[in-house]
N, C-alpha and C positions, 0 to 999 in steps of 0.2 A: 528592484523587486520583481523584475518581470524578465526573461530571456527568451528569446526566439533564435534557436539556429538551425539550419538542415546537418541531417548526419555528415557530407564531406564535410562541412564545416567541423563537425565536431572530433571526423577524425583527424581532420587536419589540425587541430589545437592541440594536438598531442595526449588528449584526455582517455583516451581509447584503453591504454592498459589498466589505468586506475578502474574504469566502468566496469572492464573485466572479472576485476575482484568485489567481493562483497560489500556494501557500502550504503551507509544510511544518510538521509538527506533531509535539509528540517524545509525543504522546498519539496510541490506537487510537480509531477513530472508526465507531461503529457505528449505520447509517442504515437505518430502514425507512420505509416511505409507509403509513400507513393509506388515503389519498384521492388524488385528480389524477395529477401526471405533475414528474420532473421530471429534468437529467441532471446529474451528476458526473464528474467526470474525474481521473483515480488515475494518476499517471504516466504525463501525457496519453493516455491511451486512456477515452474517451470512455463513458459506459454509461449508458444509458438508464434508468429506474427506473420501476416500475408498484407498486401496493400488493402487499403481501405479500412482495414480494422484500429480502434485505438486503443491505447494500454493510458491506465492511470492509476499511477504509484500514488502515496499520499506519504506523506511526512510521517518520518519513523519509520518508515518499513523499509526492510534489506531487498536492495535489486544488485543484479547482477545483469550485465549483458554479454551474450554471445553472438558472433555473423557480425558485426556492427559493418566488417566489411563487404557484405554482401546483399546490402539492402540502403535504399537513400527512398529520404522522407524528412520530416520535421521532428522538430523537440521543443515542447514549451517547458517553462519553467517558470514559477510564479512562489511568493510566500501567501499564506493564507490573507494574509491582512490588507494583499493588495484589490482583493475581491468586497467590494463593496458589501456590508452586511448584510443587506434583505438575497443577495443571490449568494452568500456562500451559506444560510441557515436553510435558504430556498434549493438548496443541491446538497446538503450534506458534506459540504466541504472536507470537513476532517474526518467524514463515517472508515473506521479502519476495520469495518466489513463490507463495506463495499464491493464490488464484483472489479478485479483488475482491467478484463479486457471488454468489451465492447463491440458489437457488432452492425455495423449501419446497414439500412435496405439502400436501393441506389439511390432512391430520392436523398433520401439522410445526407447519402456521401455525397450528394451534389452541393447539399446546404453547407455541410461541415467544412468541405474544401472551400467553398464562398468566402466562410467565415474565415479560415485559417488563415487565406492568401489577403484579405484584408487587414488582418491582424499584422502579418506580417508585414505588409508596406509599410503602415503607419507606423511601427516599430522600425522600420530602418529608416524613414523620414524624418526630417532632421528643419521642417518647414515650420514648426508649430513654436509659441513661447512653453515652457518646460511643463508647467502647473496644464496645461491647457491639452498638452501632448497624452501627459500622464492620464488626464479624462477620458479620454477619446478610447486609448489601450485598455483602461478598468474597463471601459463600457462596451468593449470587441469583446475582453475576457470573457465576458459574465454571459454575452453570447453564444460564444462557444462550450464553457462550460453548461451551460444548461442545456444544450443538443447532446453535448456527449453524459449528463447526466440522464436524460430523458432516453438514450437508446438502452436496448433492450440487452440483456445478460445472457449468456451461452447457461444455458442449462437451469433456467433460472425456476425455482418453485412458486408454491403458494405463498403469498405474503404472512408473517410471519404474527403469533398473538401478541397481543400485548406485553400478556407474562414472558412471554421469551425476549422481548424487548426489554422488558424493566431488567429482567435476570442478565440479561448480556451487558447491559450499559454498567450492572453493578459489577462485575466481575471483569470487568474495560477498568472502572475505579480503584479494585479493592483485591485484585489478585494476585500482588505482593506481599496485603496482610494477610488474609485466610483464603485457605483450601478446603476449607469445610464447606457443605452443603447444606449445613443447618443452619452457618453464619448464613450465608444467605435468604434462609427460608426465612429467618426470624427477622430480617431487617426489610424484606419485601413482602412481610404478612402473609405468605402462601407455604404451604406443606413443601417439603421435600419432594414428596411424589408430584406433584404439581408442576413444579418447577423441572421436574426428570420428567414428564408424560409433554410440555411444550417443547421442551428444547430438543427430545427425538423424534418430534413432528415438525419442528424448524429445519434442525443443522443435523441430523440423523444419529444422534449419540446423545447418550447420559447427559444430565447437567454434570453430573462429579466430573467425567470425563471432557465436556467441556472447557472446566475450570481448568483439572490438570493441562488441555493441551495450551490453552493462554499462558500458562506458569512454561512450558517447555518453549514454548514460540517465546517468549522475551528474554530467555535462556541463550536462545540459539541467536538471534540478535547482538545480543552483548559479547557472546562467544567469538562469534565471526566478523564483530565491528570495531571492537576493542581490546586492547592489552591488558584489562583488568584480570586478575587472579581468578580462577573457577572458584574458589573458596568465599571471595569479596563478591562475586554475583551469587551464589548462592547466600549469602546473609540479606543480600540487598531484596532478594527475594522471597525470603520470610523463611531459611531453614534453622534451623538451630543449629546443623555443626554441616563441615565439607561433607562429611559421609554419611548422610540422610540426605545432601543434594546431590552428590553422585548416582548413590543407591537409584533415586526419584527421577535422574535422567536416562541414566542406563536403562533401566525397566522401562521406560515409554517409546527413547529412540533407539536401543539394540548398541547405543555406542556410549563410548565417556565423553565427558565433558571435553576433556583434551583430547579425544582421538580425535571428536565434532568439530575442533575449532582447527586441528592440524590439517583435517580433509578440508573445510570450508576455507581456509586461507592459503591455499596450497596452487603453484601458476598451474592455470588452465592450459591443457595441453589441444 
């Protein structure tokens, strides 16, 4: 439930091409660089990575890596459940708005590597009985997550209202079944305007436009992660026919459904 390995290692496993390509993982993925340069991309948004900084992918969401050869650091990997429950509710564990990357001051990086290179012994020590080993590692985990949940976000705003809170976690729930903005209003007791006047004080855009981009972001997922039919994600995602969910992706991302997925799964050059 828990992996620890440095990048040679990983390109030495032969995984390197697979990382390449688009790919969704039901494990949280915890990347730092000791050395070089290298980028990742989290639900296509692209991030650059220098040493010291850490990226945290979260279950469900499409990474991609690039450089893997020109940069060596660590990779955790962990399933949610191996995180003890008061520190994975106490970090947000599965928040899939989260901020990707992270920024440590030097103090931070001093602690974090602390933690990481302890992590990491007890993980390749092989001293302990198995139930006893397993404690030791949840309880480095839950350390380290909570320093890298506690550092601070590139660009990060004002904490966000309530109502945009409530509004986002329902449209996290319910953005399969409607697109409507009224569905919303009427199930979270708040106006329409309401609900559009927080969330372009939160995330700088419409609720409506909100909504639609959740619906195009799990579009583009399915698209670039799986073999299913543009037609079959489209119903899965609440259209009535292929050609009102073409129509509804063309219009938001400038491309089709299949041009999306023949660019996004095409070898990186």
């Amino acid at each position: 439930m828990i992996e620890i390995l440095t990048l040679a290692r990983l390109r030495a496993s032969g995984d390197a091409p697979a990382l390449a390509r688009p790919f969704r993982s039901d494990r949280h993925c915890l990347l730092t660089l000791t050395s070089g340069a290298m980028r990742h991309s989290v639900d296509f948004t692209e991030h650059a990575l220098a040493p010291t900084q850490w990226l945290w992918a979260r279950p469900g969401q499409v990474q991609q890596w690039s450089g893997l050869d020109r940069a060596e650091g660590t990779v955790i990997r962990f399933a949610t459940e191996f995180l003890d429950p008061d520190t994975a509710i106490g970090v947000c564990v599965d928040d899939p708005h989260a901020p990707a990357v992270r920024v440590p001051s030097n103090e931070d990086h001093a602690l974090l590597r602390a933690a990481t290179t302890q992590l990491q012994w007890e993980h390749s020590a092989d001293k302990l009985p198995l139930d006893t080993r397993l404690q030791v590692l949840r309880h480095l985990l839950a350390v380290l997550v909570l320093r890298v949940a506690s550092l601070p976000a590139p660009q990060a705003g004002p904490d966000p209202s309530e109502v945009y809170l409530a509004f986002r976690d329902a449209v996290e729930r319910d953005f399969a079944n409607s697109r409507r903005l009224s569905d919303y209003a009427d199930a979270l007791a708040y106006s329409p305007r309401t609900l559009s006047r927080a969330t372009l004080a939160a995330a700088g855009i419409p609720a409506k436009e909100f909504i639609d981009r959740r619906v195009v972001l799990e579009a583009k997922r399915m698209l670039a992660c799986s073999l299913i039919p543009a037609a079959r994600i489209g119903e899965r995602l609440g259209f009535s026919s292929a050609t009102n969910f073409n129509k509804f992706f063309a219009q938001r991302t400038g491309t089709t459904p299949i041009a999306f997925r023949d660019a996004a799964r095409a070898p990186a050059h």
